[in-house]
Structures are given as C-alpha cells and as structure tokens.
N, C-alpha and C positions, 0 to 999 in steps of 0.2 A: 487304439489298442488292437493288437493283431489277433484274430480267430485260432486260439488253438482246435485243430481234429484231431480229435483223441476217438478212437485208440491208434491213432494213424504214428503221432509225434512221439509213441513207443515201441513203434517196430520198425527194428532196423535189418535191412539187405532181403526185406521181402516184398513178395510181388502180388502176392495175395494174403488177404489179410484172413487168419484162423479163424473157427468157427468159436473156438473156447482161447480165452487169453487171460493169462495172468499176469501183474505188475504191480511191483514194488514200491508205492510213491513215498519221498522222503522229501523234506526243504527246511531249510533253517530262514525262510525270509518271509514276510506275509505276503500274500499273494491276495486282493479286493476285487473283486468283481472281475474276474475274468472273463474273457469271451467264449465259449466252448458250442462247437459242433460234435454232439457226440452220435458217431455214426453205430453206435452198437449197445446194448443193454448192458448196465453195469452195477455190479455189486461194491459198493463202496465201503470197506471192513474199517472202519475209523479206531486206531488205535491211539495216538493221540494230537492233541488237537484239537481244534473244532470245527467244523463245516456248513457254509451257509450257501444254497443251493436258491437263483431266482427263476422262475418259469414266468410265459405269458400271463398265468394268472396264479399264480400261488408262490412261496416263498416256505422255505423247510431249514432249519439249526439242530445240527446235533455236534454231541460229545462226544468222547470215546467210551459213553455209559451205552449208546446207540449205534446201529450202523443204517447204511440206506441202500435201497433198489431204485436206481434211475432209469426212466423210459426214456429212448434216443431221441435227440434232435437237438436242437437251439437253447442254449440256456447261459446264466451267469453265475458264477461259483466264485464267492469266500474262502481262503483255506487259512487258517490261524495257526500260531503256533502256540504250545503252551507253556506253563512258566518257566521249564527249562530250554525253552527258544526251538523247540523240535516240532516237528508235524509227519505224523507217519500212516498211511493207510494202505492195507491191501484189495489190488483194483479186480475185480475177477470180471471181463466183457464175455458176452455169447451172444449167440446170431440167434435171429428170429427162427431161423430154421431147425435151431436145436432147440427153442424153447418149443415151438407145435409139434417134435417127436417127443416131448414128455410132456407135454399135454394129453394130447392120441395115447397116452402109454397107461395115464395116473388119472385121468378125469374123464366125464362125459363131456368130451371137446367138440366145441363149436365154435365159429368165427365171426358170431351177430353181438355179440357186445360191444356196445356205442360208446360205453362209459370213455373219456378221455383221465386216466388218472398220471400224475408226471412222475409221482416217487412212491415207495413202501416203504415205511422204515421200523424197525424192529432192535429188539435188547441183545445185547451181547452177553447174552449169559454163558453159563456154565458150557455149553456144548460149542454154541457158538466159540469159545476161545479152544476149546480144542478142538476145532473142526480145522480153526485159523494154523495151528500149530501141526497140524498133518499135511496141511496144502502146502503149506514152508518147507515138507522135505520131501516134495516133488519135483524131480528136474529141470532147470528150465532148458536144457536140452534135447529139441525135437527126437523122437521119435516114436512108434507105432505103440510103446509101452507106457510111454508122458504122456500120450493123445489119450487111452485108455482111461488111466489115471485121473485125468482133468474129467471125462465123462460122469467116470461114476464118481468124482467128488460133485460136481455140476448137481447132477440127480440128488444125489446125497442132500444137499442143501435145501434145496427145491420140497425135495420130502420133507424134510423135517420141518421146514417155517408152514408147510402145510397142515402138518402132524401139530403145529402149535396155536395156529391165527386162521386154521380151517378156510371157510368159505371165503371172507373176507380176502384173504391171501389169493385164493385159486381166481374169485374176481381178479383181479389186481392182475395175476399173470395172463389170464387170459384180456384182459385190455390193452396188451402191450402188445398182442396179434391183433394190430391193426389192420386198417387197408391198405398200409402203406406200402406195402410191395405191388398190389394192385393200382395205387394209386400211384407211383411211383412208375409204376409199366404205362398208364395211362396218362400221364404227363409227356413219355418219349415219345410213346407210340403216337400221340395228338400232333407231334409236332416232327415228325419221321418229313414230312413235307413240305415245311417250313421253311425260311430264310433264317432262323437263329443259328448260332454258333453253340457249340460245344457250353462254351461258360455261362449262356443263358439259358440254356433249359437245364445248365444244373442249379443255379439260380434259382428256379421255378420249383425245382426237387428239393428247394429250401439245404442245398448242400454246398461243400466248397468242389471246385472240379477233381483233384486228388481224390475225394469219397464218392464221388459220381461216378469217377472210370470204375473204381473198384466195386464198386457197386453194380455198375453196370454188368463188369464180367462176372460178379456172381451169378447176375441172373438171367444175361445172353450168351456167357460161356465167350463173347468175342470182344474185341474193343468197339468202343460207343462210335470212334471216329470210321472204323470199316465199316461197321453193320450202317451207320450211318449213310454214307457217300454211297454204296452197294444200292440201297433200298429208295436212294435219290435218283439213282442214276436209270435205275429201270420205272422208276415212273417217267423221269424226263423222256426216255427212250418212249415209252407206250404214247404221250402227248405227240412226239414227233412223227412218227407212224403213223397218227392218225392225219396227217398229214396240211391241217389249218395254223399248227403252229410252227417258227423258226427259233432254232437252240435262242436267238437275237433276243427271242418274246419270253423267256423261261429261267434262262442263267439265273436270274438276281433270285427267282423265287425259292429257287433249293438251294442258295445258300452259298451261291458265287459272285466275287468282287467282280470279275469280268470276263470275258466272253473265251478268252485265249484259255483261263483255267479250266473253265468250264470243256471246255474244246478236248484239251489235253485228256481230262479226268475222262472226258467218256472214251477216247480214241483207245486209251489205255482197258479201260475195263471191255467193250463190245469189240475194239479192233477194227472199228472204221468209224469214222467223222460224223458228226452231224448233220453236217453238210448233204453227205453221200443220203440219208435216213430220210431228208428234207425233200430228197429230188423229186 
C-alpha cells in the first residue's frame, strides 16, 4: 500500500506548502488502514462517518458525536462511511510555527515538555458546529484577506478548546512543540558530511523526500540538494588544502559515485580542479 503525504496530496500547483490549510474530505468507498505521513498538525472536524486513527502505541475511534487534533508523523487511519455510504470531514493543518506564536501569545510558553501525546479529541458541540459553518464561508481563494481570516479562526479554536478542557488542553498543545525541528535540523546537519543521498536522510527524518524538500526550505529558506553539495564542497575543499589528501581519497565520502562528478561539481562551484588545490 502506497504512503499518502497529507497535506502534500491536497495542494495543488504550489510550491510551498501554507502555514494554515483548509480541506474538504469527502468519499463514498471505505478506506482501512491507510498509510499516512502527516507532515503538519491537523484538526480532523468528523462530520460524518467514523475514524479510526493507529499510532506506535495507542489507537483512537470516533464519530461524528467527536472530532480530533493529530500530532504530525507516521500513522495508520480507518475512514468509514456511514449508513447513507458518505464519509465527510473538515481537515484544518497549521505549522508548528503558528502553533509557538499562540502559544507565546495565550500561555506561560515553554519548550520542556517531554510528554509524547499522538491525538486530542474533543465534542462537537454547539460551538463547535458553528464554528465549522463560519470556516465554510471562507474563500478558498488565496489572498492577504483568506490568510487573515484562517488566522483568527485558527486562534479562535485554539481559544475556546482552551476556554473548555483548560490545562489539560494547553498540555496537549504545547507537546506538539516538540524537538522535532531541532531534531530534525540535527539529523541534516549530522550528516551535512556524509555519503547519503537526499532520500536517506529523509528517511532518517522519518519522512517521504516531497516533505523533506519542503520542509527543508521552510527552515533553510534553500533547497536541501544546494545547501547540500555547497556545504560538501567547501569541506572537500578545506581537506584538499591541507594538502595529505587527493579529491581520489574523498569523492565517495561526500556523496559522489565517481571521481569525474566529483571533479566537475567542484570545478563548477570554486573554478578550478582539484587537481590544481592537490599541487
């Protein structure tokens, strides 16, 4: 069974993936145990239906009586339909980066909670369904006024399951600031001088490569394969300089099949050979 990346496999013709995202899921067929890398925290509004959510160690069902807050990563997801053969939920994703400015905004925020928790999940009450029915007639057409819009309904929500399930809750959100952007930077950065390829230390990011680049550029601003080759290239350089090793002795380490690419890659970035660095 193929890994969907969600929120990746709903947005289409873009190149960065938003900070706040909305999506409309609908299917008329059951869907059992899915694969899902979910690269983004996501508010799952189950309207109807039912949803069985697996993690490494816990397991979560609800109805359209319920809805749920998913912590990103790896997981296996049930979507049922109900007796009129429908399954419909609204998906609401945000970035870690908008959940620590409303943290910083709404709580005494800090970033030492260890707790690991995978889901939230909460009633669909009264507010809750018109909260749903306000988000619905929000454009899904980009602009500086839908961006607005998705913010303070974001906060909106945030506030009130706070205003409802208190502490409880605010745990909860602040567990989903994890380390994982640190650890995530310390997984690349460990292997900046490495022989892996691209799909192995996203791999190791516990990601598919599609959520790796984009991931990447959120939080180097470049792509993984420049910053990459860039940051090989000038250690190879610094090793050759010092003058006991030849490009011969290095290539395979940073990540070249053979010595001609290797050759090429650096002539191109410094403007002379290896050779010439060697003499």
């Amino acid at each position: 069974m193929p890994i969907e990346n969600i929120p990746e496999i709903y947005l289409k013709n873009t190149e960065t993936t938003p900070d706040l995202f909305v999506y409309d899921f609908e299917m008329t067929s059951d869907v059992v145990k899915s694969k899902v890398n979910l690269s983004m925290h996501m508010f799952s509004f189950l309207q109807v239906g039912k949803k069985q959510v697996h993690f490494a160690d816990t397991s979560v069902i609800v109805d359209k009586k319920q809805s749920l807050l998913l912590k990103k990563g790896n997981c296996l997801w049930t979507e049922l339909l109900d007796k009129e053969n429908i399954y419909y939920c609204k998906l609401f994703f945000f970035s870690e980066k908008k959940l620590v400015t409303f943290l910083k905004k709404h709580t005494d925020y800090n970033n030492n909670n260890k707790d690991e928790i995978s889901y939230f999940t909460f009633k669909n009450d009264a507010y809750i369904s018109s909260y749903l029915n306000s988000l619905s007639t929000i454009s899904t057409t980009p602009s500086d006024y839908t961006k607005t819009l998705l913010e303070l309904k974001f906060e909106e929500i945030l506030v009130y399951l706070l205003n409802i399930y208190g502490n409880t809750f605010e745990l909860y959100l602040k567990s989903l600031v994890s380390k994982e952007v640190s650890t995530f930077k310390n997984i690349v950065e460990s292997n900046v001088y490495s022989n892996l390829k691209l799909e192995e230390i996203a791999f190791l990011c516990n990601m598919s490569l599609s959520t790796f680049k984009r991931y990447f550029i959120n939080e180097y601003h470049v792509s993984p394969g420049k910053w990459l080759q860039d940051k090989r290239l000038k250690k190879a350089k610094e090793l050759l300089e010092q003058g006991t090793l030849k490009s011969s002795d290095i290539y395979l380490d940073f990540g070249y099949n053979n010595l001609s690419n290797f050759s090429i890659a650096f002539k191109n970035k410094f403007g002379i050979s290896p050779k010439e660095i060697s003499r």
